[in-house]
C-alpha positions in Angstrom: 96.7 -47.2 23.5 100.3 -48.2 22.8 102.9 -45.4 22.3 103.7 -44.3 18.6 106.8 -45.6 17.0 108.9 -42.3 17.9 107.9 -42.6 21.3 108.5 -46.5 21.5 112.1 -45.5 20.5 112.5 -42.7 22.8 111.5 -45.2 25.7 114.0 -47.7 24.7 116.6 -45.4 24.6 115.5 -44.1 28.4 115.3 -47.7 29.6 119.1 -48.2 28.4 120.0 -44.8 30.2 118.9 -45.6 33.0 119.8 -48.9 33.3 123.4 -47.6 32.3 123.5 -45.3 35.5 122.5 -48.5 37.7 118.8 -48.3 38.1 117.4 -51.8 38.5 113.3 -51.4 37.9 110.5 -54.2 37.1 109.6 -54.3 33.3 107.7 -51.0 32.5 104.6 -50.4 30.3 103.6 -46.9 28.8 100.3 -46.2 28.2 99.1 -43.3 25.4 95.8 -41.7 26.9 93.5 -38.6 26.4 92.9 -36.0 28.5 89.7 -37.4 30.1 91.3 -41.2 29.8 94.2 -39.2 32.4 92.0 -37.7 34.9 89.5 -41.3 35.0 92.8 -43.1 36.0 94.2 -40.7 38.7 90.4 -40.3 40.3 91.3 -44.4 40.9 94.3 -42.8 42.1 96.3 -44.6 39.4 94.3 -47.8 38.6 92.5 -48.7 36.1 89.5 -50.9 37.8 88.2 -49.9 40.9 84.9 -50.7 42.6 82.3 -48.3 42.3 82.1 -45.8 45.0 80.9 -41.9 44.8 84.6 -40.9 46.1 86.2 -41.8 42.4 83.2 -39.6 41.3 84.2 -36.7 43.1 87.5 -36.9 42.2 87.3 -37.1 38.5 84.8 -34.1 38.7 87.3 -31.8 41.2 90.7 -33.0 38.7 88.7 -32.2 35.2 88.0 -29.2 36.2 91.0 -28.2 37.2 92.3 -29.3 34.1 89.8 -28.0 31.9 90.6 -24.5 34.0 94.2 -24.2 33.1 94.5 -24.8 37.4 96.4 -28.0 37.1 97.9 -30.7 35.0 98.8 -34.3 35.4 102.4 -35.1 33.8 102.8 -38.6 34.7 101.1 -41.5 36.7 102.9 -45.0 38.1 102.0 -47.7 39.0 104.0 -49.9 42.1 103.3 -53.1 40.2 105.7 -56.2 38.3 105.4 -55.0 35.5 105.0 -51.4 36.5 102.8 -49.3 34.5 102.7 -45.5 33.6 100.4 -43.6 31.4 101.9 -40.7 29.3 99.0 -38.1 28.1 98.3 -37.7 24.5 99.2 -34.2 22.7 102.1 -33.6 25.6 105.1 -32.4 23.4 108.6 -34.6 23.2 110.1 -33.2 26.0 108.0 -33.9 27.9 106.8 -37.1 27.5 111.2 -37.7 27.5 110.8 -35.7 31.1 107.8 -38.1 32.7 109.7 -41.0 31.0 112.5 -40.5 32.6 111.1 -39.7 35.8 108.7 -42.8 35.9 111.8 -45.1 35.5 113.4 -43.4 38.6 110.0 -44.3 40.6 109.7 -47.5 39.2 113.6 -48.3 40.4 112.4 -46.7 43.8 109.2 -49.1 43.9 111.5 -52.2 43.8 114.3 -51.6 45.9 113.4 -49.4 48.6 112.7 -51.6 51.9 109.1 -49.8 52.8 108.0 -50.8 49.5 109.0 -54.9 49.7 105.6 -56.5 51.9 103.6 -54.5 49.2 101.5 -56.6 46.9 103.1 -56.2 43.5 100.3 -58.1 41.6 97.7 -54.9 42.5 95.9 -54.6 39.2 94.9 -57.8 39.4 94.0 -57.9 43.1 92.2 -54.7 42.7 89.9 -55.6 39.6 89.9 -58.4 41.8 88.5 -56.1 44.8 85.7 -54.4 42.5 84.5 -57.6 40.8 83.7 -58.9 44.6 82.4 -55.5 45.5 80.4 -55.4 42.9 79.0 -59.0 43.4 77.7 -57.9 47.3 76.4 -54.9 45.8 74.2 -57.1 43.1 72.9 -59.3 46.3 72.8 -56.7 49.4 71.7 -53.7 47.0 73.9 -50.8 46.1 72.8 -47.6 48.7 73.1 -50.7 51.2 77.4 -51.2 50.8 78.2 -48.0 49.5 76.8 -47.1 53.0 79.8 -49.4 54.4 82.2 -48.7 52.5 81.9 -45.2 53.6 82.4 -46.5 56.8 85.5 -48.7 55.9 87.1 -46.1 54.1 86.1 -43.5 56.9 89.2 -45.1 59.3 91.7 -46.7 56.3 93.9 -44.3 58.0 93.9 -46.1 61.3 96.2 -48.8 60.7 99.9 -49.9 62.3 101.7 -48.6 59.4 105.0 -50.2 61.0 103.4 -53.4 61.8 104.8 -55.4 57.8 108.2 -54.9 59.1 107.6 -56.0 62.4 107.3 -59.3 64.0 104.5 -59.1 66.7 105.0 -61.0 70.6 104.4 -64.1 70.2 101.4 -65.7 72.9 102.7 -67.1 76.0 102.2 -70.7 76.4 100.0 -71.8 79.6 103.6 -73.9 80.6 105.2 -70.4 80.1 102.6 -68.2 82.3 102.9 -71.0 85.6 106.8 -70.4 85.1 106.5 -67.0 85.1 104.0 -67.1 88.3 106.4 -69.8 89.8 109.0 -67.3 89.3 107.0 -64.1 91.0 106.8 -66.1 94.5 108.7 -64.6 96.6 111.3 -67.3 98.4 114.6 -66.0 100.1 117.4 -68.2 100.3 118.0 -70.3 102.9 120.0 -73.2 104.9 117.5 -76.3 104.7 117.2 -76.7 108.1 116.0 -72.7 108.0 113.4 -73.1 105.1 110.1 -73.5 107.1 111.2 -70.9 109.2 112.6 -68.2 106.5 110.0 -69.2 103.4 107.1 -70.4 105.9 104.8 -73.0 103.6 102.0 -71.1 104.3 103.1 -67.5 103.1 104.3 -69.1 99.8 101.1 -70.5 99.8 99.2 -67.2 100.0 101.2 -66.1 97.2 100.2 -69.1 95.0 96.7 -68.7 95.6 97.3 -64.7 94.9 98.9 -65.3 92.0 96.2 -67.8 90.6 93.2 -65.5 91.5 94.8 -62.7 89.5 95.5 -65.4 86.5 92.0 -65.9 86.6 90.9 -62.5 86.4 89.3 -62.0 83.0 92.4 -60.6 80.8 92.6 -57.2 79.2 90.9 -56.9 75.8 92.9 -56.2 74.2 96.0 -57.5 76.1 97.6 -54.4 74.7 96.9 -51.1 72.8 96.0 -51.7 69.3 97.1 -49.8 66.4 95.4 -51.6 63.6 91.7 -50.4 64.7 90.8 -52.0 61.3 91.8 -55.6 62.4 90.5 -55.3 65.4 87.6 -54.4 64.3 87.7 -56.7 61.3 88.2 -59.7 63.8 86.1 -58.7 67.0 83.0 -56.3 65.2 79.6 -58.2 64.7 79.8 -58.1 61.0 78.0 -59.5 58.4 80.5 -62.2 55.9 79.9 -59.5 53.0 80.8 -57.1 55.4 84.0 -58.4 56.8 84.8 -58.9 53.8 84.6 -55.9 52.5 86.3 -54.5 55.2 88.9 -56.6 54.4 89.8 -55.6 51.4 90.0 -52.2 51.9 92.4 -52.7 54.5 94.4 -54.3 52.2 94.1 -51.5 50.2 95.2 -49.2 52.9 98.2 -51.2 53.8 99.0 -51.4 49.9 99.3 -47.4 49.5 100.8 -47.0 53.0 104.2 -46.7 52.1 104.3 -44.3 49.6 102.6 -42.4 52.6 105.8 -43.5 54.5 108.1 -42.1 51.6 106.4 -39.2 49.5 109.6 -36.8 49.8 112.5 -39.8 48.9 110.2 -41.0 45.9 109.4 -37.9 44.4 112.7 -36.7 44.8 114.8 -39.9 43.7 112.9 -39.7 40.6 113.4 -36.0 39.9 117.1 -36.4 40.7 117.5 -39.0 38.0 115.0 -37.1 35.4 117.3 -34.2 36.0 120.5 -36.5 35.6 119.3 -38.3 32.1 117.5 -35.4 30.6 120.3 -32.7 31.0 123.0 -35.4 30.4 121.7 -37.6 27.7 118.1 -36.7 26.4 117.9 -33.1 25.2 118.3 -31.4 22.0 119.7 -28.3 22.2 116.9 -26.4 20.7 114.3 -28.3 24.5 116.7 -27.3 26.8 114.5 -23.6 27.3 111.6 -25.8 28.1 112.6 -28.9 29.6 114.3 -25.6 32.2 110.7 -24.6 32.4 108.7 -27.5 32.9 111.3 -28.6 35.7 111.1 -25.0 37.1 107.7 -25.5 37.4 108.2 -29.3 39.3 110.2 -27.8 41.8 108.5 -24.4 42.5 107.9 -24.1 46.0 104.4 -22.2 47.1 104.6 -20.3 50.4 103.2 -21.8 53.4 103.7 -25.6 52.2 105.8 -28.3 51.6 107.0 -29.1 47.7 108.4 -33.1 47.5 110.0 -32.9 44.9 111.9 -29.6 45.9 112.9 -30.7 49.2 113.7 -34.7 48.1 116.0 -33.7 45.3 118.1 -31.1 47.1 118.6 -33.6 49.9 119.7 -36.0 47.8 122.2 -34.0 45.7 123.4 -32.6 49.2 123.9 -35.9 50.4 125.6 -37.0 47.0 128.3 -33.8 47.1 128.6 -34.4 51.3 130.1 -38.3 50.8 132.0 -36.8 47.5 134.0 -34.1 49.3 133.9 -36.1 52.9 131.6 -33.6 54.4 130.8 -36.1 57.4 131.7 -37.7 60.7 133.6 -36.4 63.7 136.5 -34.7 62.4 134.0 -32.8 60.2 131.7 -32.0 63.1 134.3 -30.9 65.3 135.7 -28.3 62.9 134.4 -25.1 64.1 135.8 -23.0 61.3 133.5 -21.7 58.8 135.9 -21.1 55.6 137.3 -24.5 56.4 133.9 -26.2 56.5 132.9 -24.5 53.1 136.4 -25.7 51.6 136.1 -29.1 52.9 136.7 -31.3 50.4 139.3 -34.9 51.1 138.2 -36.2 47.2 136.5 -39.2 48.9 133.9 -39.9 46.2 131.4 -41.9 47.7 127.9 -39.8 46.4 126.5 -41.9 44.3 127.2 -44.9 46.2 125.7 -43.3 49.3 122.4 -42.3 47.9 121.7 -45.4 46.5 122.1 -47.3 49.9 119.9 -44.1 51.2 116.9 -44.8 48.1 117.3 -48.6 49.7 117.1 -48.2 53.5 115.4 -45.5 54.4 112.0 -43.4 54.4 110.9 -40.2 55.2 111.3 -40.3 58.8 114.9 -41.4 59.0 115.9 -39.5 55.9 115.1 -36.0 57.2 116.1 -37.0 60.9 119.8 -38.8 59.3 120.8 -36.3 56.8 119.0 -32.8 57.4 121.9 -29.5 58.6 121.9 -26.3 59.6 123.7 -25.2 56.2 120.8 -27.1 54.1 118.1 -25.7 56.1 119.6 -22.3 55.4 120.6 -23.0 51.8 116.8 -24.2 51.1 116.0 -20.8 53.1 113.5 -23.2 55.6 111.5 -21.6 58.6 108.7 -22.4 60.7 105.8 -20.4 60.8 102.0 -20.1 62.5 99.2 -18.5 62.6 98.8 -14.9 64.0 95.0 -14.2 65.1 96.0 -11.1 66.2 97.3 -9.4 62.5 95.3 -12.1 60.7 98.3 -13.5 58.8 101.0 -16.5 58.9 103.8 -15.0 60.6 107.6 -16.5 60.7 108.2 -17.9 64.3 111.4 -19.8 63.9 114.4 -20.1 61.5 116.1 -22.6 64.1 117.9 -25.6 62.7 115.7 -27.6 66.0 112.2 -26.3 65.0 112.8 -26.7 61.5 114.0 -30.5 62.0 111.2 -30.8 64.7 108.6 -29.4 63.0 108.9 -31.3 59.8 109.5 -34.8 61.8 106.6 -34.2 63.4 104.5 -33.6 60.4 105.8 -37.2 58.9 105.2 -39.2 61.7 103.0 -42.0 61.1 102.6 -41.0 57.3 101.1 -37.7 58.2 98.1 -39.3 59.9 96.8 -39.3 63.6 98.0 -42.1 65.9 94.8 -43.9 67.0 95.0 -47.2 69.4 91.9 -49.3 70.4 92.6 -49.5 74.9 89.0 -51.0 75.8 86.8 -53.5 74.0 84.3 -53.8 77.4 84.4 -50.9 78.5 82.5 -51.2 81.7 81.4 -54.5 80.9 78.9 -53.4 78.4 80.5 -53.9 75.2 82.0 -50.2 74.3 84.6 -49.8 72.3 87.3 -46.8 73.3 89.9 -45.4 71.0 92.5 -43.5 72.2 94.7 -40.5 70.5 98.2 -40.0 71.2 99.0 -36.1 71.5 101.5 -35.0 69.9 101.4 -31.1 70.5 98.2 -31.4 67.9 94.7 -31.5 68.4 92.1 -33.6 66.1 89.8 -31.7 64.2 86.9 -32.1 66.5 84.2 -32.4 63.4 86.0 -35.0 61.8 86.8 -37.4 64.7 83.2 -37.1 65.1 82.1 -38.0 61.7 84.6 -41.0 62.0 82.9 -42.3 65.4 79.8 -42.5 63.8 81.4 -44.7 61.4 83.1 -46.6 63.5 80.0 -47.0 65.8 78.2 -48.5 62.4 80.8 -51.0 62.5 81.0 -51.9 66.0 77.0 -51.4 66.8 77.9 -50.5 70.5 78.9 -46.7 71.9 82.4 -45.6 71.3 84.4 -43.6 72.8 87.6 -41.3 71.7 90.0 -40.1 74.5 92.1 -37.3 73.4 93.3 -33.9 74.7 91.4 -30.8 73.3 93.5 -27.3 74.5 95.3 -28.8 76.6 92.7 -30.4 78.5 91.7 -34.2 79.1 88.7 -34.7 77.1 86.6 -38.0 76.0 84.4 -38.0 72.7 81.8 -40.5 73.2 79.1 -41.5 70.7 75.8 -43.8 71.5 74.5 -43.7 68.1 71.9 -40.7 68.4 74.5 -38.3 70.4 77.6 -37.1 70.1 79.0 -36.3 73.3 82.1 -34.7 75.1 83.5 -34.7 78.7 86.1 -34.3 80.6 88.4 -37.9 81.8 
């Protein structure tokens, strides 16, 4: 449903703000919908056509109840797509359908001209209606129990891609000319007077060396030459898969590549767009007689729950940090150096440069570098940031750190990789016969034992031979194997 006439003005008006305080977005379509019509679109996590899968099933039932509880409520939903589009939910009162409004045009300016967003698809709609039309045809031919089956396999490792790997250029092979240079280049020949050579580089010691050297070029290579990140290519090229299959497969993985980088920027989104819905609405957008609950509907945004994480909280306090750091000069060496607190706090040379600095920040960076460029000991105090864990012993989360290090540590930790565990295909022969093993790179956290085993025996649907999961379990070297009627676990 289109937006009524009062609302059609209201987003006009936004548009021209925000284009006013330099936000450059794709074209941008509001949608009117109902309460159920809001929680069928965010079960297909903003879409409106997906393919038919028992996951969109469960999470329609989990978010209308939830909303039919009071427990939760969906403001606003975007969609990273030229022409973007954003649904507004019927019966929400004018400030806030101003508040998502203006908040939807700060993603949509994020979506275009942040660099983690610019290898994604922007034609997504199409491609996925395009996604559940095919789906939907394999399911008509191979039966429906039949690829649901798989594609709760495939969607079993979407996590286990190279999330890096769009804004990298991978090796490219070595030419058969370029390996015999290379192996030319590994004999070992001293220099010598000519009339020394047979007696310095004997011919037949350079000759053992060539015939080394070409035994070990024989040898059957590595496979893979090299750990692989992307365990759904690998699998998607190398797996004995059936065409419907592969391409299935396919599709989710281009699905999984798709939503990667809003995995990759979760804290700089949400915040850029609640920095600039804050900006326009108290600026330029509310009556005096909304300003009581515009305050509570943002309170509400940014309220943080103990024991995790808010976004938006942490997102739009960075960024107005940043903004008043590069307007009073609150940077660089002279800055650092000054060990004076009062002068610190009074720092101030009128330099200026906040709002040109956080829009070069929305453009180059994600969450990663963000926090690990522009977190400080004074934000991490003023934002009143700890670490904490669990205590067996008095049953309760317990504060273990309010160092500016474990803070900094902690969080970059918990954003590496989008969140997700790093998982690398080392072996597809494993001894010859045809296993596959995955390895885990530790990183001070251990898998959840029942859920790499669920995800084994998905991946052993796909790849039809055992597989194995090397990881470290308590500290100690441990290897997850799976045959396809046992799950097993030893030491390596």
């Amino acid at each position: 449903m289109t937006l009524p006439p009062e609302l059609q003005r209201e987003q006009a008006r936004i548009r021209d703000i925000a284009s006013e305080c330099g936000l450059d977005f794709f074209e941008t379509i509001f949608e009117m919908v109902d309460g159920d019509g809001m929680n069928t679109v965010a079960s297909y996590e903003g879409f409106p056509v997906r393919y038919r899968h028992w996951r969109f099933g469960m999470g329609y039932d989990q978010i209308s109840k939830s909303y039919a509880w009071g427990m939760s409520k969906i403001y606003e939903l975007v969609i990273n797509n030229d022409p973007c589009y954003a649904y507004l939910l019927r019966g929400n009162s004018t400030v806030d359908q101003k508040l998502v409004m203006a908040h939807v045009y700060g993603h949509c300016d994020f979506f275009k001209n942040n660099l983690w967003f610019q290898p994604t698809n922007r034609r997504m709609v199409d491609e996925l209606a395009s996604h559940a039309t095919r789906i939907q045809r394999h399911m008509d031919r191979e039966g429906f129990d039949e690829v649901e089956a798989f594609l709760d396999s495939c969607l079993s490792i979407e996590n286990l891609i190279d999330i890096y790997s769009p804004y990298t250029t991978p090796p490219a092979a070595r030419s058969a000319q370029a390996r015999e240079e290379e192996e030319d280049r590994a004999v070992i020949r001293f220099r010598a007077k000519d009339y020394m050579e047979s007696f310095i580089n004997p011919p037949e010691f350079l000759a053992e060396q060539r015939q080394r050297l070409e035994a070990e070029r024989k040898r059957k290579p590595a496979f893979p030459e090299r750990p692989e990140r992307d365990v759904m290519r690998f699998l998607l090229e190398n797996a004995p898969l059936k065409s419907w299959q592969r391409d299935t497969l396919g599709m989710i993985r281009d699905e999984a590549y798709y939503f990667a980088p809003q995995r990759l920027t979760k804290i700089m989104n949400e915040g850029w767009a609640s920095y600039w819905h804050s900006r326009m609405m108290t600026g330029h957008l509310l009556e005096p007689g909304e300003i009581i609950e515009y305050a509570e509907r943002h309170a509400g945004a940014m309220a943080v729950q103990p024991g995790r994480i808010n976004p938006y909280k942490i997102g739009i306090e960075l960024f107005r940090d940043i903004e008043e750091r590069w307007n009073r000069g609150r940077f660089g060496k002279e800055y650092e150096e000054c060990d004076d607190l009062d002068a610190r706090r009074a720092w101030d040379t009128g330099l200026g440069e906040g709002r040109t600095k956080i829009f070069e920040v929305r453009r180059i960076y994600n969450d990663v570098t963000f926090i690990d460029e522009f977190l400080t000991p004074e934000f991490c105090d003023a934002q009143r940031l700890f670490t904490y864990e669990w205590n067996a012993k008095t049953n309760r989360r317990e504060i273990t750190s309010r160092d500016f290090g474990d803070i900094k540590g902690q969080l970059l930790r918990s954003l590496a990789n989008g969140g997700q565990p790093i998982i690398e295909v080392v072996e597809g022969n494993y001894a010859n016969r045809g296993e596959l093993v995955l390895r885990h790179r530790h990183d001070d956290a251990d898998l959840q034992l029942g859920q790499a085993r669920e995800t084994l025996t998905h991946v052993h649907r796909l790849w039809t031979r055992p597989v194995h999961l090397e990881t470290t379990v308590e500290g100690r070297a441990r290897r997850l194997s799976y045959d396809g009627k046992t799950h097993e676990m030893g030491d390596r």
